[in-house]
Kinemage of the C-alpha trace (Angstrom):
@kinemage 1
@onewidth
@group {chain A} dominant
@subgroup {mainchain}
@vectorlist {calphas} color= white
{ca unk a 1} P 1.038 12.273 30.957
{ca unk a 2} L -2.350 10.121 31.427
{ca unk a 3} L -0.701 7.317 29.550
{ca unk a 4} L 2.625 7.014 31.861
{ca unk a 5} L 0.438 7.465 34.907
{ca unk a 6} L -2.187 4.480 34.102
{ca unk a 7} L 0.897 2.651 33.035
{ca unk a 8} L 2.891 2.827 36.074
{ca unk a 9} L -0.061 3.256 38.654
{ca unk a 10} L 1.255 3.225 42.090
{ca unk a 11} L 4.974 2.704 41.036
{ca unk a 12} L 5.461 5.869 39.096
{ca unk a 13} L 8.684 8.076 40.358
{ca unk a 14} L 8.700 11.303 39.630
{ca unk a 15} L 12.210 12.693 39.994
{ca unk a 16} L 12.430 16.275 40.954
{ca unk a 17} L 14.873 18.330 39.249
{ca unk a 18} L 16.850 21.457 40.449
{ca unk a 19} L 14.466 24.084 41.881
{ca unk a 20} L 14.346 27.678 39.840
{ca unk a 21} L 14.845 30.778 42.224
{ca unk a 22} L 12.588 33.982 41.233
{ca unk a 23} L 10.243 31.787 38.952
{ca unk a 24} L 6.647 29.976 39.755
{ca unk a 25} L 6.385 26.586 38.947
{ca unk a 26} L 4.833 26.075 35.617
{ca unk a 27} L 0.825 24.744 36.419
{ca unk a 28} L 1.250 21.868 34.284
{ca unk a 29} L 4.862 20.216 36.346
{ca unk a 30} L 4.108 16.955 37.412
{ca unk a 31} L 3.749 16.797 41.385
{ca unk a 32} L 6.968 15.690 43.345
{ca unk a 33} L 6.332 15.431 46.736
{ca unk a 34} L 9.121 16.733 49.061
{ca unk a 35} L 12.155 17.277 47.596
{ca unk a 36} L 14.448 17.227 50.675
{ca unk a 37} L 16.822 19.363 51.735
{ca unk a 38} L 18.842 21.530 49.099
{ca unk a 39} L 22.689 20.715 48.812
{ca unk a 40} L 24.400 23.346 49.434
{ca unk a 41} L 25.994 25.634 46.936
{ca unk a 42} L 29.772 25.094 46.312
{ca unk a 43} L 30.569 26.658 42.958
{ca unk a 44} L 29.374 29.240 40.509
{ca unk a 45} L 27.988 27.021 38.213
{ca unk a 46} L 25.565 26.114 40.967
{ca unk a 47} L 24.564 29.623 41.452
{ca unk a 48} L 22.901 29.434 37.811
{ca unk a 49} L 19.461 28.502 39.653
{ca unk a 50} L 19.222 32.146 41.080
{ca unk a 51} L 19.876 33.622 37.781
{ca unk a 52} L 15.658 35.620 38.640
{ca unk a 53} L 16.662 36.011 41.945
{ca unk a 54} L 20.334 37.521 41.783
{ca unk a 55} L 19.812 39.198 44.772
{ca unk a 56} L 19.758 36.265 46.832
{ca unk a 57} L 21.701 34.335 45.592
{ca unk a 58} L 25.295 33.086 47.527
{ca unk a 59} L 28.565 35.027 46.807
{ca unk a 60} L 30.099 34.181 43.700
{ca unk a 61} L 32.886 31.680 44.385
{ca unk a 62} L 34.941 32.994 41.571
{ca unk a 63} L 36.106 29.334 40.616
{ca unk a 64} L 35.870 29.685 36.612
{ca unk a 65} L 32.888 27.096 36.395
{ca unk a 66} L 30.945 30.238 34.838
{ca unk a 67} L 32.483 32.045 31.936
{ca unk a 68} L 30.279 34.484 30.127
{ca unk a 69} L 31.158 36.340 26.551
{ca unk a 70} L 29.419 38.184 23.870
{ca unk a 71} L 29.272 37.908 20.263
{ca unk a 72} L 27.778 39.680 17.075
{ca unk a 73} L 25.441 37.655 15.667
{ca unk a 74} L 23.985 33.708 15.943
{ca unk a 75} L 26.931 32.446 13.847
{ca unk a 76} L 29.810 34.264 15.828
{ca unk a 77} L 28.082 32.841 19.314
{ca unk a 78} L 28.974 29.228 17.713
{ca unk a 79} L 32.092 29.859 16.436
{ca unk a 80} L 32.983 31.630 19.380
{ca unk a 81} L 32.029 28.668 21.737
{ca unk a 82} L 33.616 25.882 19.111
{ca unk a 83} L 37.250 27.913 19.672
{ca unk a 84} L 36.739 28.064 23.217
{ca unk a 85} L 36.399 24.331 23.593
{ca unk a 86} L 39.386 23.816 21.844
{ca unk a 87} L 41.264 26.100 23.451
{ca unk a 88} L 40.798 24.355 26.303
{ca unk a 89} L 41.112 21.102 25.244
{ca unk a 90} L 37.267 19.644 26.215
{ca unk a 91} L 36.674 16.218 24.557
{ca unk a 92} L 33.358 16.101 22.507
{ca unk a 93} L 32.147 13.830 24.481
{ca unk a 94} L 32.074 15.686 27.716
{ca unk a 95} L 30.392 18.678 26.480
{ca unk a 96} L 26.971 19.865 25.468
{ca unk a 97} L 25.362 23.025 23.878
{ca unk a 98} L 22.489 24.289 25.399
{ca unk a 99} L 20.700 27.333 23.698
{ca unk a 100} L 17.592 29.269 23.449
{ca unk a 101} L 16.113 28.852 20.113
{ca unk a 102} L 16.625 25.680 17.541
{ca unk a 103} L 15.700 27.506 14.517
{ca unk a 104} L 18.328 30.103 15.287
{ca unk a 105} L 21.004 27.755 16.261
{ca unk a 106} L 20.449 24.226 14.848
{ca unk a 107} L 20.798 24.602 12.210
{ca unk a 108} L 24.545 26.788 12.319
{ca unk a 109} L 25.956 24.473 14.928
{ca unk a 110} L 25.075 20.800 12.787
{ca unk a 111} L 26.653 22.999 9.476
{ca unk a 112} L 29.808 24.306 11.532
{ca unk a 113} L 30.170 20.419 12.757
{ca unk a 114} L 29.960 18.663 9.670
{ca unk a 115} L 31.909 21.007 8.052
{ca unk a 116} L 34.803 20.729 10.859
{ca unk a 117} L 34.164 16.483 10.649
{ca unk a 118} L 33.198 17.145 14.821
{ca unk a 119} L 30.480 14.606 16.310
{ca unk a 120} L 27.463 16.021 17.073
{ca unk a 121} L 24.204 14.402 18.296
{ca unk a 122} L 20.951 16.864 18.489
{ca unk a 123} L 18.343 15.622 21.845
{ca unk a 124} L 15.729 16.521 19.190
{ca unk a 125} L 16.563 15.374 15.985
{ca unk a 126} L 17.799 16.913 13.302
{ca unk a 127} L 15.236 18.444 10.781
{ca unk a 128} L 14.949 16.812 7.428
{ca unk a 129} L 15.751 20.641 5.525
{ca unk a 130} L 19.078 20.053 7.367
{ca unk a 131} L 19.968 17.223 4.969
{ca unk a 132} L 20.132 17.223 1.264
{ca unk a 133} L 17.975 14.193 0.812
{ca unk a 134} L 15.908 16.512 2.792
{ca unk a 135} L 16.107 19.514 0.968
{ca unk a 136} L 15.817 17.177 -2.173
{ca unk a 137} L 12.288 15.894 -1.235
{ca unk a 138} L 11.247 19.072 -0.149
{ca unk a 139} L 11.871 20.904 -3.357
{ca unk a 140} L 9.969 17.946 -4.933
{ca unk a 141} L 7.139 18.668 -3.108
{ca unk a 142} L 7.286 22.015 -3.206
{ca unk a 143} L 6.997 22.095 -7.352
{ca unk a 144} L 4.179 19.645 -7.049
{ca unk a 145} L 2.258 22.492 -4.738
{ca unk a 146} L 3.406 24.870 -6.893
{ca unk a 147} L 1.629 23.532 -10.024
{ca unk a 148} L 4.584 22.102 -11.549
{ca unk a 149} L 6.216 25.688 -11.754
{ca unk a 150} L 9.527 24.804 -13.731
{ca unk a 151} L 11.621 27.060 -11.305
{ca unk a 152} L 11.377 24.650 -8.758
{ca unk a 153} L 12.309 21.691 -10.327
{ca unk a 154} L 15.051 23.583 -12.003
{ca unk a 155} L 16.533 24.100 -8.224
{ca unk a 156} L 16.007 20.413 -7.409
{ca unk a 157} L 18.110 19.430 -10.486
{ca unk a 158} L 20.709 22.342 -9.696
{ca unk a 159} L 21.213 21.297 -6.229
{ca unk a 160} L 22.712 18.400 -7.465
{ca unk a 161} L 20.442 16.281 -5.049
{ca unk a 162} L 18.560 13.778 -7.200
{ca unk a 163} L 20.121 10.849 -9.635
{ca unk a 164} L 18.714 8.963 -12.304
{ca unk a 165} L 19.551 5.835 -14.303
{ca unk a 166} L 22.585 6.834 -16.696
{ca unk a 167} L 23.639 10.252 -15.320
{ca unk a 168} L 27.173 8.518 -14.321
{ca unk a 169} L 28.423 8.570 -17.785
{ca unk a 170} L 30.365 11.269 -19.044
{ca unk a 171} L 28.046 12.206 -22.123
{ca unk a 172} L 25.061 12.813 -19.744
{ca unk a 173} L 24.480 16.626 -19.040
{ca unk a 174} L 24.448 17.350 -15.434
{ca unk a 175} L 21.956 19.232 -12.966
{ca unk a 176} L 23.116 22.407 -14.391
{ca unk a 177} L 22.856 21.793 -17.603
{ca unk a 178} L 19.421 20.807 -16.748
{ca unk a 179} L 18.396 23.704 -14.466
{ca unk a 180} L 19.808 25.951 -17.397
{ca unk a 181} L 17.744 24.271 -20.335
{ca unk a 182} L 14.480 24.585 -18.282
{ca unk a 183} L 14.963 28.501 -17.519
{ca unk a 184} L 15.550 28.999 -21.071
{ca unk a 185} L 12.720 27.113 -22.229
{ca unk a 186} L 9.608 29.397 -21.538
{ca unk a 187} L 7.849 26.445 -19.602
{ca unk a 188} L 6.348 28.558 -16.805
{ca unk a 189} L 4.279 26.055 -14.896
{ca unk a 190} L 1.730 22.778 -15.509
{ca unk a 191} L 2.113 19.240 -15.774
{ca unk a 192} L 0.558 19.621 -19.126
{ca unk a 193} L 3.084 21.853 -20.690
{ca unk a 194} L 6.152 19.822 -20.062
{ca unk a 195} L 6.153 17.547 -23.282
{ca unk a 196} L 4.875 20.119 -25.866
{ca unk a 197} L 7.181 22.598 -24.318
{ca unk a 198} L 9.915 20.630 -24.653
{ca unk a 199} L 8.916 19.114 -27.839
{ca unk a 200} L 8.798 22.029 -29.615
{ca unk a 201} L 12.404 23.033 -28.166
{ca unk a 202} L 13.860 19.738 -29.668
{ca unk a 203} L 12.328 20.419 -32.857
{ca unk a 204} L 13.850 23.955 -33.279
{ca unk a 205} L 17.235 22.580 -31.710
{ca unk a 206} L 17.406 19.938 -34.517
{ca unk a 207} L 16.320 22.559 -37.605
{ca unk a 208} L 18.858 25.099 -36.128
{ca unk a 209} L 21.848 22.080 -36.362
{ca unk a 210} L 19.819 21.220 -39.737
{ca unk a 211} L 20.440 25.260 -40.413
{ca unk a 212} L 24.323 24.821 -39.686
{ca unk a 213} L 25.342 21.909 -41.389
{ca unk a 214} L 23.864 23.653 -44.874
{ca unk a 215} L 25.907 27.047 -44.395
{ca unk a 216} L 29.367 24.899 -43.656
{ca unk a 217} L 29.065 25.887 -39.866
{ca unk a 218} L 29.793 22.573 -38.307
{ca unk a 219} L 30.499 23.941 -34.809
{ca unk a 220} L 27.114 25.298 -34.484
{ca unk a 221} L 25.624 22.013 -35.686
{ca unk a 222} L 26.994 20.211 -32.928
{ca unk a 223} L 26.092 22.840 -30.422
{ca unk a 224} L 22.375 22.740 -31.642
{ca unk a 225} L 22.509 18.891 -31.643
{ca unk a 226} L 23.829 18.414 -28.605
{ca unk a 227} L 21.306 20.631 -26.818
{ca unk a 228} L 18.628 18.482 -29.130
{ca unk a 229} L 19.822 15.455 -27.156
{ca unk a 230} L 19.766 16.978 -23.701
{ca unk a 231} L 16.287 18.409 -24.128
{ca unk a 232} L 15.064 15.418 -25.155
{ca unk a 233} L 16.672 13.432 -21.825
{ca unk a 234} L 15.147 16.653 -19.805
{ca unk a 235} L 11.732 15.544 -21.452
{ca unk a 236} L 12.120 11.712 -20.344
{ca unk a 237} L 13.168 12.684 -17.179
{ca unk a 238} L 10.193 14.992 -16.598
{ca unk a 239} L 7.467 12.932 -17.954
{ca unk a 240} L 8.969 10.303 -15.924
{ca unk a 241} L 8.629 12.246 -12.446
{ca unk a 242} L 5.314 13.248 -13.424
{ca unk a 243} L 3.876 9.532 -13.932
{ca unk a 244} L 5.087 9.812 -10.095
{ca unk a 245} L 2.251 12.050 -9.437
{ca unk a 246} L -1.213 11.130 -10.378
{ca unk a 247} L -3.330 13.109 -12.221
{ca unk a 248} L -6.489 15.339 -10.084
{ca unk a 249} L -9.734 13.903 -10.974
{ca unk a 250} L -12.740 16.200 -11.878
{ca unk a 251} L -13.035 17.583 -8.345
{ca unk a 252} L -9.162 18.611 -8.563
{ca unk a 253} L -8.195 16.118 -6.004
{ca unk a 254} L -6.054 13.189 -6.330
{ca unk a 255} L -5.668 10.152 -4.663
{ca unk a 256} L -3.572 9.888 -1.498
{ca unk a 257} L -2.041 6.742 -1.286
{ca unk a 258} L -0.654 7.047 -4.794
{ca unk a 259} L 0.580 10.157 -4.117
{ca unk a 260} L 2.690 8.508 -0.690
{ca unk a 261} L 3.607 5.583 -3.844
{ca unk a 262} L 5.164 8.013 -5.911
{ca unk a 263} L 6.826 10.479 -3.546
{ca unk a 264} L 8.562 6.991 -1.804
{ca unk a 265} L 9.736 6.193 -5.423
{ca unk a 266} L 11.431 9.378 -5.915
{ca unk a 267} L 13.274 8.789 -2.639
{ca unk a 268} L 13.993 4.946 -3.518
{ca unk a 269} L 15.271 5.812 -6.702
{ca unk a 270} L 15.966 9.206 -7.692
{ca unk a 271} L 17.660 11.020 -4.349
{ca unk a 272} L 21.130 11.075 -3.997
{ca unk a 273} L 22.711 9.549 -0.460
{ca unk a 274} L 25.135 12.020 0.231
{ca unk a 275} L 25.872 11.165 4.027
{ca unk a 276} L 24.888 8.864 6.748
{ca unk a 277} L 22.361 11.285 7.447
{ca unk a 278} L 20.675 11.410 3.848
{ca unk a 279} L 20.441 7.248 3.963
{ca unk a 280} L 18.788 7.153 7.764
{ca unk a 281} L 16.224 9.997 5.743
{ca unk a 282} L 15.378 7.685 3.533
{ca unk a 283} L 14.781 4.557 4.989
């Protein structure tokens, strides 16, 4: 507010906006001067500013400006008001949602709208959880916090929200594959433990197929040595996100700015752009 006033200095123009009936002015409203005379009511839409003061406000006009209905529940409410403005035809363009509480509704009526391909701009923003470049990044950070913990890593590769180098051809195993191969490996958590872990996992994948091929079972074999090869691209892939992230120095910190390096190289190069949305994330 101090800003805009020293900018403008004797030319600032502070519009006044419709008053509130039944409420005090919040102490912190910019001062408007007079506001003139009040137009006159002329619908029921217009009564809406004696919503705290019902009791004097005009007669309702009755004119279907105002149409109020209930719903169970925050995703009914949308759904509710989506059919609604079909039914009766309203162009996208001409309408707007107003409601109480973003984190209750935000985040159902972007879903509901990309899901039904409708246009929808937020005054806000959208949050960056509502995107899966978003979601991506988070879950990055979220394992780094978490002392590497292989759980969350294993829902960034699930999620099917982060690429690398290769993973196009048909031979490479996919997030799931992934996500199963690190629950199964006894990891547990710490940067440390990734390459021995999964080491040690290769090692008794390839005796195992070594096992096989003696006793005639050839089906096995190629079971054992195919999950040999995908634990040893899981291990690449791991001790390559972790050269992301540099190591704490004795006093268990680590250095900022090439922490910012690494976490804009995951984004460069290792999260999927899924949508418009996901590429204006990550620029």
């Amino acid at each position: 507010r101090e800003f805009v006033e020293k900018l403008c200095g004797r030319d600032l123009i502070v519009v006044a906006e419709d008053p509130v009936n039944g409420l005090s002015t919040p102490s912190d409203t910019w001062p408007t001067g007079k506001a003139g005379d009040q137009p006159k009511c002329n619908s029921d839409i217009e009564r809406l500013k004696w919503l705290f003061a019902s009791k004097k406000a005009p007669p309702p006009f009755k004119d279907g400006t105002i149409e109020i209905f209930n719903a169970i529940g925050y995703r009914n409410e949308v759904r509710e008001v989506l059919r609604r403005i079909c039914a009766d035809k309203i162009t996208v363009d001409d309408t707007e949602l107003i409601y109480t509480n973003s984190e209750s509704y935000a985040d159902l009526i972007y879903s509901l709208c990309e899901k039904l391909k409708i246009q929808v701009t937020f005054s806000e923003g959208i949050g960056s959880h509502m995107t899966s470049a978003g979601r991506t990044m988070m879950g990055f950070l979220l394992w780094i916090k978490e002392d590497f913990g292989e759980i969350y890593l294993r829902r960034v590769f699930e999620s099917s929200g982060i690429e690398w180098e290769g993973w196009s051809k048909a031979d490479m195993p996919g997030g799931t594959t992934l996500g199963y191969l690190l629950r199964t490996s006894g990891l547990g958590w710490g940067r440390e433990r990734y390459s021995l872990v999964l080491e040690n996992k290769i090692k008794e994948a390839n005796r195992a197929a070594t096992d096989f091929r003696k006793e005639g079972e050839d089906e096995g074999a190629a079971y054992q040595e195919t999950k040999a090869r995908n634990l040893n691209i899981l291990k690449k892939i791991c001790e390559n996100l972790l050269k992301l992230i540099p190591v704490k120095d004795k006093d268990g910190k680590i250095e900022f700015g090439k922490f910012c390096e690494g976490c804009v190289m995951f984004l460069d190069k290792h999260v999927k752009k899924l949508g418009e949305n996901d590429v204006v994330f990550i620029e």
